[in-house]
N, C-alpha and C positions, 0 to 999 in steps of 0.2 A: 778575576772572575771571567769566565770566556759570555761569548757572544750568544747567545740562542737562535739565532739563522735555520728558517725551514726549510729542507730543501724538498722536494717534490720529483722524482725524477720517473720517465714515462720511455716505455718499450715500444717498439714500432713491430712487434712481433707479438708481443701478450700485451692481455687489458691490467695486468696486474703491475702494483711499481716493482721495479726489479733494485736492490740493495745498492748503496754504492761500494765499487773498489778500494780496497788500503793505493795509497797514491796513484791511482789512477785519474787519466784525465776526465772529465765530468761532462756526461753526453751532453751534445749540441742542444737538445731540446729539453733539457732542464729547467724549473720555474722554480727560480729563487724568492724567497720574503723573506723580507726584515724585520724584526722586533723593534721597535723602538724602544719598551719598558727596556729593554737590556741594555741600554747608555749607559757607559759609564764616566760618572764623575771628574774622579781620581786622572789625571793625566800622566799620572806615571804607569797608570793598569790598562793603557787604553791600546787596544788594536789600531796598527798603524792604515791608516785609510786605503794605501795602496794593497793592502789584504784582504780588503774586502774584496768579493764578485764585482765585475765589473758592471752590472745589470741592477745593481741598488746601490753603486756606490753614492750618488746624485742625491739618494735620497737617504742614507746616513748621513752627508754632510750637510744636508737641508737641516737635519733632526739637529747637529749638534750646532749649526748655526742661530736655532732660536733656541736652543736652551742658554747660548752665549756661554762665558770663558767662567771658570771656576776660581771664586773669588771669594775667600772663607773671610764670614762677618767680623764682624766691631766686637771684640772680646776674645776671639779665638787665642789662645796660646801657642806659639809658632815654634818648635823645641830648638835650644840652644845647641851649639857645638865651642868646640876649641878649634878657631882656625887665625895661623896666621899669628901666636901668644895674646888671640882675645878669645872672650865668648866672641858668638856672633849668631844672630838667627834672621831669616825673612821680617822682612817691617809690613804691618799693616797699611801703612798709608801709602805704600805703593802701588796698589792697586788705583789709587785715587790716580794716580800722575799715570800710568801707565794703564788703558784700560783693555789690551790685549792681553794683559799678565795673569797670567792661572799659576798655581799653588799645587802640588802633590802632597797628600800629607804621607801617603807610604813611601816616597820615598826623598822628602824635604828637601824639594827642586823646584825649580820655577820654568817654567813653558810656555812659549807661543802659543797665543790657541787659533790665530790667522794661519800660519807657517804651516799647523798640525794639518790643518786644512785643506791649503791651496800650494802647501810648499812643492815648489818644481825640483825634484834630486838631479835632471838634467843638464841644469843651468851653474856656472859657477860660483859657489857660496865663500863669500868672503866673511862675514859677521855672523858666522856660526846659526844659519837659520837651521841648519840639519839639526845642530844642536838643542838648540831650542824647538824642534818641535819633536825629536824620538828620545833624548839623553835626558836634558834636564839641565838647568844650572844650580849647583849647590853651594858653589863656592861665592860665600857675601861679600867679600873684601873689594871692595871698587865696582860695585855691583850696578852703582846707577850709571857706572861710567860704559858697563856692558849693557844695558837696558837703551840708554843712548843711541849706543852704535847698531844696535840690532833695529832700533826704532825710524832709524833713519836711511837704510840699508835696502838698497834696491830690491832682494828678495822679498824683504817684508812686504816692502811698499805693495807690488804687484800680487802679492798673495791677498792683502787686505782688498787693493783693488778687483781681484777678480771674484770675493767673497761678497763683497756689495753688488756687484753687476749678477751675480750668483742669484742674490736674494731677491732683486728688482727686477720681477718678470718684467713690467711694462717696459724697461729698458733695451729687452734682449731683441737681437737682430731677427729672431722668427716671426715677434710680435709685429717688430715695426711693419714686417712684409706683407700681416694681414690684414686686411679692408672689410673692416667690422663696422658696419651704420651706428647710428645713433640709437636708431629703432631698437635693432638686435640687441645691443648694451641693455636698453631697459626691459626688453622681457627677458633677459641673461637675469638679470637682479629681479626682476617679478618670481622667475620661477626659483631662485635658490631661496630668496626669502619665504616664498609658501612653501616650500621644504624644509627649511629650517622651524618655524613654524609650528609645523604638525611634528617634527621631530623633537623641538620643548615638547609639548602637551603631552606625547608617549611616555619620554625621559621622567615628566615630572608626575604623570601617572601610575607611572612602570606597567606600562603597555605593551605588548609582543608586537614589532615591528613589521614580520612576516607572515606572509602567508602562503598555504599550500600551493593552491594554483593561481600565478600570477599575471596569466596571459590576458592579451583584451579582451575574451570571450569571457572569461570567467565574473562568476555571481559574486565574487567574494576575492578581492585579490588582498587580502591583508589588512591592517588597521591604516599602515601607512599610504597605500595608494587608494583604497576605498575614501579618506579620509581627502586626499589631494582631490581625488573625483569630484567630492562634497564641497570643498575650494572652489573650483572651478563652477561650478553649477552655481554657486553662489554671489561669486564675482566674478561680473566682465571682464577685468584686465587679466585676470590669473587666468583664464579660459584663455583670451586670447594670445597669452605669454607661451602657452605650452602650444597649441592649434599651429600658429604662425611660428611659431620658434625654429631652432636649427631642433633637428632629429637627434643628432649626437649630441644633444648636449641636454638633457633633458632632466639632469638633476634627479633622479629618482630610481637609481640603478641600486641595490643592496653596497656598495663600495661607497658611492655618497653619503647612503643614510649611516656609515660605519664612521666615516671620515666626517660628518657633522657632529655626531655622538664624541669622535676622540677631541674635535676643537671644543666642544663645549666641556670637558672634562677637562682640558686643559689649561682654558680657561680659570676655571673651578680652581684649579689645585693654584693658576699662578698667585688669586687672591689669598689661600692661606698660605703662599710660600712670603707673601709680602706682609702677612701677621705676622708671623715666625720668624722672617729672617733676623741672623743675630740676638736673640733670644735663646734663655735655657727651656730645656723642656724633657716632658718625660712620656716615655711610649707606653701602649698599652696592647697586650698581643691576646691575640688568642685562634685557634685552628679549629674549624667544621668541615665533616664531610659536607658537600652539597650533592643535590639530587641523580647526577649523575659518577657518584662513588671519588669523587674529587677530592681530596686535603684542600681547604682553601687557609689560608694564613690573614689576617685581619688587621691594619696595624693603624693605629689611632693616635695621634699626638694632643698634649696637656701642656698646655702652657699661659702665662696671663699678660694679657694686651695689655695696650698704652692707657686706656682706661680703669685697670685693675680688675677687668672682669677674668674668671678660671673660664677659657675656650676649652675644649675637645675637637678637635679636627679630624676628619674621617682622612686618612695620605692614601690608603691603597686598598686593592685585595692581588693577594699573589697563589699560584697554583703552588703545594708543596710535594714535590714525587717521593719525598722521604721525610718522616716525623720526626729525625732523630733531633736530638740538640745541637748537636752540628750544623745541620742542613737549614734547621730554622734561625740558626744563628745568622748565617751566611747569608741567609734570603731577608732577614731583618737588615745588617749590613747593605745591602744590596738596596733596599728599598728607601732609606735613608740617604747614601751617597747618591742614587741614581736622583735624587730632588736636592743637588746640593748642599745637602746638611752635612755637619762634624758628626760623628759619635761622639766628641769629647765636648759636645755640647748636652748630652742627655744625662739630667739627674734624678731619673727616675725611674721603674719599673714598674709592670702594674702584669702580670699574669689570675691565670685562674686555678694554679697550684697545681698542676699536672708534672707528673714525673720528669717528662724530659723540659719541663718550662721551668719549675721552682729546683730540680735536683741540687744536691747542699756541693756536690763535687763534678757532678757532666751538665747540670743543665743549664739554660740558656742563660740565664740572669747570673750564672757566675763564669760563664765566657765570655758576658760582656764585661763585669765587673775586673774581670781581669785585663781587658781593654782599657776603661776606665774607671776605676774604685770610686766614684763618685756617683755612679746610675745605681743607688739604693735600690733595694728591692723590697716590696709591700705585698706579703700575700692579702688578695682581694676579700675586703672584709665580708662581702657579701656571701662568698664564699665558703668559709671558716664559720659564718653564722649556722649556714645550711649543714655543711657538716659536721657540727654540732647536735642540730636537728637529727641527722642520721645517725648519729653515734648513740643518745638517750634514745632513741625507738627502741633501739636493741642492747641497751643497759643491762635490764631484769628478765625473767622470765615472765611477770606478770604484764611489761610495759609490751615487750618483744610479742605478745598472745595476746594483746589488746590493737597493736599493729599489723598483726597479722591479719585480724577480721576485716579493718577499715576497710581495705581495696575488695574484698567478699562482697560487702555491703558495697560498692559503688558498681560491680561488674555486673555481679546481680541483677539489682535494680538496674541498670543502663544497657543490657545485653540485646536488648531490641528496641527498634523503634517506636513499637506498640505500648511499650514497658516505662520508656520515656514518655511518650505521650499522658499515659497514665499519671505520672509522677507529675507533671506541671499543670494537670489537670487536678490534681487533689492539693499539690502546693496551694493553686490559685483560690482552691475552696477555703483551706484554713485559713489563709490568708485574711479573704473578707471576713470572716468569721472574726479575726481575732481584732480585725481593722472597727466592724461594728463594734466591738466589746472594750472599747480604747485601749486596747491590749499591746497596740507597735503604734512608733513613730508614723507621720508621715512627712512628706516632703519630697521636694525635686531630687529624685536618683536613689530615694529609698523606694525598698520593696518591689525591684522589678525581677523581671522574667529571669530565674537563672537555673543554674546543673549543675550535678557533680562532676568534681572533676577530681582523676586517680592522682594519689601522692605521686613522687617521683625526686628521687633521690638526688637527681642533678636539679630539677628546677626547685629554684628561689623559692622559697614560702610556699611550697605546693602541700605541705601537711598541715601549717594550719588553714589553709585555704580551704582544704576538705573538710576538716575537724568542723568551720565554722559553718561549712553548709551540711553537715550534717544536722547538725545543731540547731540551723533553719528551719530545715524542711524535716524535722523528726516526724510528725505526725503523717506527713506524706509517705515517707520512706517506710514505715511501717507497715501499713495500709496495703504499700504497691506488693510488699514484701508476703501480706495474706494472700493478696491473688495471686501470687505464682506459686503458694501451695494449696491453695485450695484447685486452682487448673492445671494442675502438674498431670498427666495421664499416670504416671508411676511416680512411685517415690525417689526414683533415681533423677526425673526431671526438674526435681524441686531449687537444682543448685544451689542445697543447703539451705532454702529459705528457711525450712523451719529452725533451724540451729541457730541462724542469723537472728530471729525473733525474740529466741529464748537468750541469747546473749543481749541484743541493745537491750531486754526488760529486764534484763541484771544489773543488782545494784554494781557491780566488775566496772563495766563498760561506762555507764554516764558518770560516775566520778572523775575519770580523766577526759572527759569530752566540754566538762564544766571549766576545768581549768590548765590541763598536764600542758595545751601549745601556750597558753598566755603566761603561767611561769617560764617555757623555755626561750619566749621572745625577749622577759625583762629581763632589764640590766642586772650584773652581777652585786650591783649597791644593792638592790630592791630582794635578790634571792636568799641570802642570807639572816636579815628578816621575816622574809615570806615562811623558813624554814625554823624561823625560833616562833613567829608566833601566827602564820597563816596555817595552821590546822583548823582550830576553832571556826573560822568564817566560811572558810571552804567544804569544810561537812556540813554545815548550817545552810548553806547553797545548795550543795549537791541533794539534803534531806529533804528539800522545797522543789528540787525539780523532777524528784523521785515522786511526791505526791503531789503535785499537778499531771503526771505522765500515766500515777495508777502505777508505781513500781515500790514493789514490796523491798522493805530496809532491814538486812538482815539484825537480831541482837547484836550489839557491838558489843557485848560482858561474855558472849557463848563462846567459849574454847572450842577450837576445831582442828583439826590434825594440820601440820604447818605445810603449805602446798608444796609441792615438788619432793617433796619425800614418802619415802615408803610408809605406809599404816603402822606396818609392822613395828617401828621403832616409835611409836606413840608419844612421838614430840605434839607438844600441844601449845596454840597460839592462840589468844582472841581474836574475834575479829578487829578488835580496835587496834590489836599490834600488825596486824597482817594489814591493813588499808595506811594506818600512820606511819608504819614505819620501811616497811619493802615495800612500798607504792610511791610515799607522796613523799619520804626524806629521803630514799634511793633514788627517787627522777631530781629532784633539787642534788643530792650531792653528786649526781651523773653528770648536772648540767654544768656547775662549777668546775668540777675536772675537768670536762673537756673547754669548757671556754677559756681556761686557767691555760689547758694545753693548746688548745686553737691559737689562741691571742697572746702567745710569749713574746712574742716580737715588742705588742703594745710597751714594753716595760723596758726595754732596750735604749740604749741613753741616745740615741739618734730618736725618738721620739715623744720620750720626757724633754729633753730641751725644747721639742717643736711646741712643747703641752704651756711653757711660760708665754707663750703667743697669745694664750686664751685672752679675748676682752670680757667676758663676762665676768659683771660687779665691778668694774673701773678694772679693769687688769692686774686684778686679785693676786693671780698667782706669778704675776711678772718677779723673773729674777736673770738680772743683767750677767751673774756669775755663768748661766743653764745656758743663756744665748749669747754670750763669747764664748763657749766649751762648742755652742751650732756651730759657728763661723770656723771653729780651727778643725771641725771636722768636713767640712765644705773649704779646705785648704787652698782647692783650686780657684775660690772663688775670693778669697780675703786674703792679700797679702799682709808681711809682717807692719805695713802702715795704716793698712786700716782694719787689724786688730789693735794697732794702742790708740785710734781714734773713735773704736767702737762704744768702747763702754758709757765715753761722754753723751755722745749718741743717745746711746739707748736711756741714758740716765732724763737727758732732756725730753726725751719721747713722751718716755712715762708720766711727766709731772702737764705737760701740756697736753696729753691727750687727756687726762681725767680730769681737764678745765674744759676741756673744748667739748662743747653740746652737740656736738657731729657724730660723738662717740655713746652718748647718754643711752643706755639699754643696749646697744650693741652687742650681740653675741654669736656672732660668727668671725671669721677671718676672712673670710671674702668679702665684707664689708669693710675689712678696716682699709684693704686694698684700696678701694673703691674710693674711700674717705680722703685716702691721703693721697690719692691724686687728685680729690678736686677739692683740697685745701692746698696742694702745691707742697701737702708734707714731703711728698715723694725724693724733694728735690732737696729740700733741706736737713733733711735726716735719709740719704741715698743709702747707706750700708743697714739703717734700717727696714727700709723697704725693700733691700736686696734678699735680705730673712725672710721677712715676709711671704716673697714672690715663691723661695726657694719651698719652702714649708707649703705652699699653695699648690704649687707643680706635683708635688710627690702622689702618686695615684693612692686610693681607699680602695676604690670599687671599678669593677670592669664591666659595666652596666652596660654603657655607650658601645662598646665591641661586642656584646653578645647582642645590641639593637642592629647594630652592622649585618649581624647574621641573618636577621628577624627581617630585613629587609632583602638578604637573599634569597630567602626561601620564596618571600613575592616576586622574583625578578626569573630567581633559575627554578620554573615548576617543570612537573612533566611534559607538559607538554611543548618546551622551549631548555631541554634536558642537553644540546647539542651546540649551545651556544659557547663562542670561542670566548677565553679565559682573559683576552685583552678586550674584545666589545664587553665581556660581563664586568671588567674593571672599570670601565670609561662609562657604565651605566651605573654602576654601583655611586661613582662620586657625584654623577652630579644630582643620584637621586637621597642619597643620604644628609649631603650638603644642599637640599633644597633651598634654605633662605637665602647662601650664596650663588645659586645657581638664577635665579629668577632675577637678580639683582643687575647681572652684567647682561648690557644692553644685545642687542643681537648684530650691530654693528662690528664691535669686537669680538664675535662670534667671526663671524664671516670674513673680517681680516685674516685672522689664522688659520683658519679655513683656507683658504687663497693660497697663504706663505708655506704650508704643511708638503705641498708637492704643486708640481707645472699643472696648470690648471689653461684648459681648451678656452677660455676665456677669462674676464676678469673683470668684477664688477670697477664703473665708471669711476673716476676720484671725485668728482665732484658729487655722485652719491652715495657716498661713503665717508660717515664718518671716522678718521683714525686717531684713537688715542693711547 
């Protein structure tokens, strides 16, 4: 994976950048930046330090000194070879004894990560520190005997040595030269803390930082320094922190408020890297344009803590300049290694079915599979539900002409703001009306202010959402729907109102408004039923809402010419065949094909074994055959000792959980998690709880990554359209991860802050606390 290094490069003859040359040397006044997001992991993919520009290289090796050495968890599988007439692979506990030691998994080596660092090529290397910081050691035979000599080996030493003195400003010899007061130190720490400060309450507002004019003159210089002004006016010491303070150093430059925002992200991400570490888990993807024509890539991680609860963790947002499946494959990769993790730790996938994310032969979820055959894939039942949805709209001709009206009737009626006024003004009448007549409920959260809203294909439940406010507000909608034919100046102005009229007062239209979204939401047990004996109730509904409304029912015995065909061939239907049977058994048998086709997966033996997990009814359907067939398909995770100690296992599970009252009504699986850690089952039946966990992780629904988006669209609006791709990552997490974000103190804030680059000052130790 190469580097992403901005360069910037500036003419001394034009105002425009001029390109750089194929191996040309790179003007003198050239302004290099560094990506941080593009660290990489993997110490066998990593650019050798001496390649970097000389003008950031200080602060690449700052970036890679607090990420520290790459040291894959407690469970990782480390691959075997033939060396030497044994197996032989890297040992996990190595790391414990040696805590310089990094790990490649591409290319199954071990490396300095001191030496990567600090190693001097000038000096002579006896103990192979070259080696260990560009080649790698692959060969294990006598390995600790080489970890030894390398660990004790004058290059090391001085590399590790000048990597501490590196990271310990207060140590360095420029510091000791300055003659900083006591005073200074504490409005140094007054003003970074009211900066930090008013930079929480932005973050956790998702407030725009900037503003237009931000000189001292100006009426309005931003949230942010309007905001410090407010500070200061308020409190003495902070007035007097910034007043008397040094000039340069004044905490409130746009690069502070940037470099506050990445420490407090940083932050954020280290407390779910310290939930997750060593855990399996499963990603959940998904890509939005954002407001400035952007691909943004979303990636969410599922996994379940030490107390049994299913987390969702927000890891990233990343810019994608190509959708293909390669590209998001790669940038998935990428976002994963760059935080440490294995890919051969994820057993899971969770997409939103998009061609290049679900495709059965290019798309993402089977390049990763081919990575790993154990990161399952689950199309998003949310999903599959809605498409579902979209597929019965357009089943039948009569279903597809009853869908066609719905969005008539919402544009209609919603086409101006006069027209909407109208409509909440007549809602609110019937309303009381029907509220006098004890005709609706009331109560907290019943019957308040609402509108329509247009179906739409991609959102969740948006048709019956519509269906049911129509359904609401019928008598409104009608009403609104007179006056825009009665004030039409022409008939062309009417936007169909009157057609609209003569359709809702057809008996066509309210027989699937009564019921066509509530059979398409129930379950496939209930529609089959619905379709042998839900006629009868359903007409007897529809005939009651028909005369309460004043809508004429046509004869159901009168033969009529069968709709969609020519006269001429005088096929004749009643109307009872024409509403029972291409209406209301055509939308039920639509709905079962497609959820039959949506939901194949459902049926697939990686999820009937998960289904013997159910606790409801005491663990009814438990069968210890279903969940050792899980375990041998989860191979990576159960070796051949503990599939022949499984089945005991699971046998004693089952007889004590349906005694223990911890479990009595139980009927979820994130419960039973829960349970058996705080009964300590966890421990005593572990390869049960391994099931458990594994079955818990595998994604359903991509809900949490389409709220990640929901919360972009607050953060990147038009008028904040220009914002850089890394501050909109570093806002993103700590505003989506709110509860973790408020939690870490602001002390730890500002440590890393500190440590992130050479800082013109430095708060005192003895007012700092570091933990």
């Amino acid at each position: 994976m190469s580097k992403r290094i901005l360069f910037t490069y500036y003419s001394s003859s034009s105002s425009t950048p001029t390109p750089p040359e194929t191996n040309a040397r790179p003007p003198k006044n050239r302004r290099v930046e560094f990506c941080a997001s593009d660290i990489i992991s993997d110490p066998g993919l990593r650019k050798p330090i001496d390649e970097y520009p000389f003008e950031i290289r200080d602060q690449v090796k700052r970036t890679y000194a607090l990420r520290g050495p790459t040291q894959q968890p407690v469970g990782f599988t480390f691959p075997r070879s033939w060396q030497s007439g044994e197996w032989r692979s890297f040992q996990q506990h190595w790391f414990g004894t040696y805590d310089w030691l990094e790990y490649s998994e591409s290319k199954d080596a071990a490396f300095c990560f001191y030496c990567y660092l600090f190693f001097d090529p000038g000096k002579p290397d006896k103990w192979g520190s070259s080696v260990f910081a560009k080649v790698g050691i692959d060969k294990w035979k006598k390995a600790l005997e080489k970890f030894d000599k390398h660990g004790a080996s004058h290059s090391h030493c001085n590399a590790r040595l000048k990597c501490d003195d590196f990271m310990n400003q207060r140590t360095s010899v420029t510091r000791k030269f300055e003659k900083q007061s006591k005073e200074e130190d504490n409005r140094y720490k007054t003003r970074l803390s009211s900066s930090l400060d008013v930079a929480r309450f932005l973050i956790q507002q998702g407030d725009a930082f900037r503003g237009h004019d931000e000189s001292s003159t100006s009426l309005n210089k931003g949230t942010f320094g309007e905001m410090i002004d407010w500070y200061k006016d308020k409190v003495e010491v902070v007035k007097d922190a910034y007043d008397k303070g040094s000039k340069n150093c004044q905490m409130l430059s746009p690069f502070i408020q940037k470099d506050l925002t990445k420490a407090c992200a940083e932050e954020v991400t280290s407390v779910i890297m310290d939930e997750i570490r060593g855990r399996r888990f499963s990603v959940l993807i998904d890509e939005s344009r954002d407001v400035s024509i952007k691909e943004q890539m979303a990636m969410v991680l599922r996994f379940v803590n030490d107390e049994g609860n299913v987390l969702e963790r927000f890891l990233g947002l990343k810019h994608i300049e190509k959708c293909t499946s390669i590209a998001l494959k790669e940038a998935l990769v990428g976002m994963i290694s760059s935080h440490k993790l294995s890919m051969s730790m994820i057993r899971g996938q969770g997409y939103d079915g998009a061609s290049n994310m679900r495709g059965e032969f290019n798309g993402v979820q089977k390049l990763v599979r081919d990575q790993n055959p154990y990161a399952f894939y689950v199309h998003c039942f949310a999903h599959q539900l809605q498409l579902v949805v979209v597929a019965v709209s357009t089943s039948t001709p009569a279903i597809a002409d009853f869908f066609n009206y719905v969005p008539l009737i919402v544009n209609t009626v919603g086409a101006s703001c006069m027209r909407k006024d109208i409509l909440l003004a007549k809602y609110h009448d019937s309303l009381l009306e029907k509220l006098e007549n004890c005709e609706t409920a009331t109560g907290r959260g019943l019957n308040r202010e609402s509108s329509l809203a247009r179906p739409g294909d991609t959102r969740w439940g948006s048709h019956l959402k519509t269906l049911l406010r129509i359904l609401v507000m019928w008598e409104a909608i009608l009403e609104v729907l007179e006056i825009v034919k009665k004030d039409s100046i022409k008939p062309t102005c009417t936007g169909g109102a009157f057609g609209l009229i003569s359709k809702m007062e057809s008996f066509d239209f309210d027989q699937d408004i009564v019921e066509a979204m509530h059979s398409i939401m129930s379950v496939k047990e209930t529609l089959q039923d619905m379709r042998d004996n839900g006629w009868e109730p359903l007409f007897k509904k529809v005939k009651s809402f028909c005369d309460k409304n004043e809508i004429e029912v046509p004869d159901m015995d009168k033969e009529v010419n069968a709709r969609g065909t020519s006269t001429r061939r005088r096929q004749k239907v009643t109307n009872m065949h024409f509403y029972h049977v291409e209406i209301f058994l055509a939308a039920i048998d639509a709905i079962l094909t497609e959820m039959n086709h949506r939901f194949s997966e459902a049926s697939s033996e990686l999820l009937v074994c998960m289904a013997s997990l159910n606790p409801r009814n005491s663990f009814s359907n438990f069968d210890v055959d279903k969940l050792v067939r899980l375990a041998e398909i989860y191979a990576e995770d159960f070796d051949v000792g503990d599939l022949a100690v499984l089945p005991s296992q699971l046998k004693a599970f089952h007889q004590r959980a349906k005694r223990n009252r911890e479990f009595f009504g139980c009927t979820e699986l994130s419960k039973v998690a829960k349970i058996m850690v705080k009964t300590t089952m966890n421990t005593s039946y572990p390869l049960v709880y391994r099931l458990v966990e594994l079955t818990l992780i595998l994604p359903v629904a991509t809900a949490s990554v389409e709220r990640v988006f929901s919360a972009m669209a607050l953060l990147k609006t038009d008028l904040r359209s220009k914002i850089e791709d890394v501050w909109l990552n570093d806002l993103m997490i700590c505003y989506v991860e709110k509860e973790i974000f408020r939690s870490i103190s602001s002390d730890k804030i500002i440590h890393r802050f500190e440590d992130m680059k050479k800082r013109r000052r430095l708060v005192p130790k003895d007012n700092l606390v570091r933990t």
